[in-house]
N, C-alpha and C positions, 0 to 999 in steps of 0.2 A: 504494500500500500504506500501513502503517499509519507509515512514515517519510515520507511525501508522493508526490509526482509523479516518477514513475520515466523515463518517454517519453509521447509522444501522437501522433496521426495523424490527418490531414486531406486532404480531397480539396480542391483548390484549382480547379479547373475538371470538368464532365463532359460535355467534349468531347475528340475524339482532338487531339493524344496527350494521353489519361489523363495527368493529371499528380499523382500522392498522395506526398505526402512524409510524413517521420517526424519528429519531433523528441524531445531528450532533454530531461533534467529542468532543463539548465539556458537551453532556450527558442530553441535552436542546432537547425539542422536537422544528422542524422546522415549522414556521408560517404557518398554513396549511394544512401541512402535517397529516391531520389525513382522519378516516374515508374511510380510504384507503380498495379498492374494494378489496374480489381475498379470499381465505383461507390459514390458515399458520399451516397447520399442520405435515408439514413432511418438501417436498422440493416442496412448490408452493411460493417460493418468492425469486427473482435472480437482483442481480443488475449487467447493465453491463452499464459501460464505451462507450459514447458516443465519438463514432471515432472523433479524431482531433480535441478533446477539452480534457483543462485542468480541467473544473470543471463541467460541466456537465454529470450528471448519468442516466440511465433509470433504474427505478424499478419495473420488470415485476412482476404480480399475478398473480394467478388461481384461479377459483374458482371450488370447489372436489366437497363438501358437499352439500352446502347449493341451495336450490332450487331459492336463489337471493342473490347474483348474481353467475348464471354459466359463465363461460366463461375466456378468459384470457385478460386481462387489462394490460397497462403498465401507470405508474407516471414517469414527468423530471423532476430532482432537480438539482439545480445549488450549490453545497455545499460550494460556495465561496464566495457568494453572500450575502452583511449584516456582514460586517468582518467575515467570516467563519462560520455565524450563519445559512447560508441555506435561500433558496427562493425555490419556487413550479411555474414551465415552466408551466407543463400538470399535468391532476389528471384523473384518473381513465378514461382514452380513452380506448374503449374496441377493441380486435384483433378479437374474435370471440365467442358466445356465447352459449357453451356446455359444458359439465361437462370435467372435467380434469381429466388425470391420473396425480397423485401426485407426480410428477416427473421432473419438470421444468432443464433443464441444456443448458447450452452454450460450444462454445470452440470457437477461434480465428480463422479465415478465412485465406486461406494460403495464401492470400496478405499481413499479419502481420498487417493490420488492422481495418476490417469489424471484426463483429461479425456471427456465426449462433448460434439461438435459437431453442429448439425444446420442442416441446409439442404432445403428446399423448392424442388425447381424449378419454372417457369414456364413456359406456353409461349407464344409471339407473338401466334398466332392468337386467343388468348384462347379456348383451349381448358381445359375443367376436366381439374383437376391433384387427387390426395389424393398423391403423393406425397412422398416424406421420404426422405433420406438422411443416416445417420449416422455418423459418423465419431468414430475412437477415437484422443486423443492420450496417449501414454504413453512410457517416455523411450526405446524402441526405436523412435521416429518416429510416422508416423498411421498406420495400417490402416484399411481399409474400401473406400469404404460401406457397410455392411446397407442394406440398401433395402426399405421397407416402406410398400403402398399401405394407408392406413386413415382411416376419417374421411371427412367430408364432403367432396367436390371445392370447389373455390374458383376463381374464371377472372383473378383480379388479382393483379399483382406488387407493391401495396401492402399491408401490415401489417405484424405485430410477434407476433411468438413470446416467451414471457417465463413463465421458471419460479416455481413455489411457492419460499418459501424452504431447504425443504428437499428440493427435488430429484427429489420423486416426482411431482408434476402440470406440465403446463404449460398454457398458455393461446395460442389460436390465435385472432389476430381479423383481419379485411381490413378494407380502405376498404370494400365491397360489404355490409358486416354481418355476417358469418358469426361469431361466436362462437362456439369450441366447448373444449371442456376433454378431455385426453387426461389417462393414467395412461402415468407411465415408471417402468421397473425399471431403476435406479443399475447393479447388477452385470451385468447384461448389456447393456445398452445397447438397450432394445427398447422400445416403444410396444406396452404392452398391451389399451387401449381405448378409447374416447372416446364421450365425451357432450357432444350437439349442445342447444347453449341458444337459438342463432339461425340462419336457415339463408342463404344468400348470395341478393342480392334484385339481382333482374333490371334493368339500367341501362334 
């Protein structure tokens, strides 16, 4: 934030056991804090701010790779907790258990302040996927999925999802090419269109 480095998070191997620790702001790993679920190889690790609190964080996973654990997880750290040394609420509760597109992102809810999450799953076979699940953080916990098939299918667990800065488009791209631009509505949490610029190219 805008006082500096609050925590951070790192995958330190992406073999079992999954080993992902936490660290706080002053460069200490947090009591606990390890063995954290989910792979980190691109963008499967997202921390968001727990609505209407000062110190608590949620630090959502994925797991892409590795055949344990698939699925997507989240950790709550209180980063303020132990003079700023950090405490561990929840560890590795799982959301849902299927391979991920490696693409985890968030934007701000147009309340100014819930969160939505979104996750893309994957599937092994390298089967085409348009699927999306969204997830709503708000300070009664998370809710969801909505689940919503649209858009192009894509058959790879490489890319990067990555919002406009004001929260109403985003952009979905693979390693395969696929470029495509979606339209989201803030207040409800929905994907209402999408427009394909490239379309995913046959290995």
């Amino acid at each position: 934030d805008t006082t500096g480095i609050l925590l951070y998070s790192a995958l330190l191997n992406n073999i079992l056991p999954i080993n992902g620790y936490v660290w706080n702001k002053y460069h200490q790993p947090i009591p606990g804090a390890n063995l954290i679920k989910g792979n980190a190889w691109y963008h499967a690790g997202l921390f968001i701010p727990e609505p209407d609190s000062d110190s608590i964080t949620y630090l959502f996973t994925a797991g892409v790779t590795s055949s344990n654990p698939f699925g997507l997880y989240y950790s709550k750290i209180n980063y303020k907790a132990n003079s700023d040394s950090g405490s561990v609420i929840a560890k590795n509760v799982q959301l849902n258990n299927f391979p991920a597109f490696d693409a985890l992102m968030a934007v701000q809810h147009g309340n100014g302040r819930d969160g939505w999450l979104i996750f893309q799953r994957w599937y092994t076979n390298f089967a085409p996927t348009d699927t999306f699940y969204i997830y709503q953080i708000s300070p009664q916990g998370i809710s969801g999925p909505t689940k919503q098939s649209i858009g192009s299918p894509h058959s790879t667990n490489l890319g990067h999802l990555v919002f406009a800065t004001d929260g109403t488009k985003f952009a979905n791209v693979s390693v395969m090419g696929l470029i495509e631009i979606y339209n989201f509505d803030r207040c409800v949490g929905q994907i209402t269109s999408s427009v394909s610029i490239e379309m995913e190219q046959a290995t």
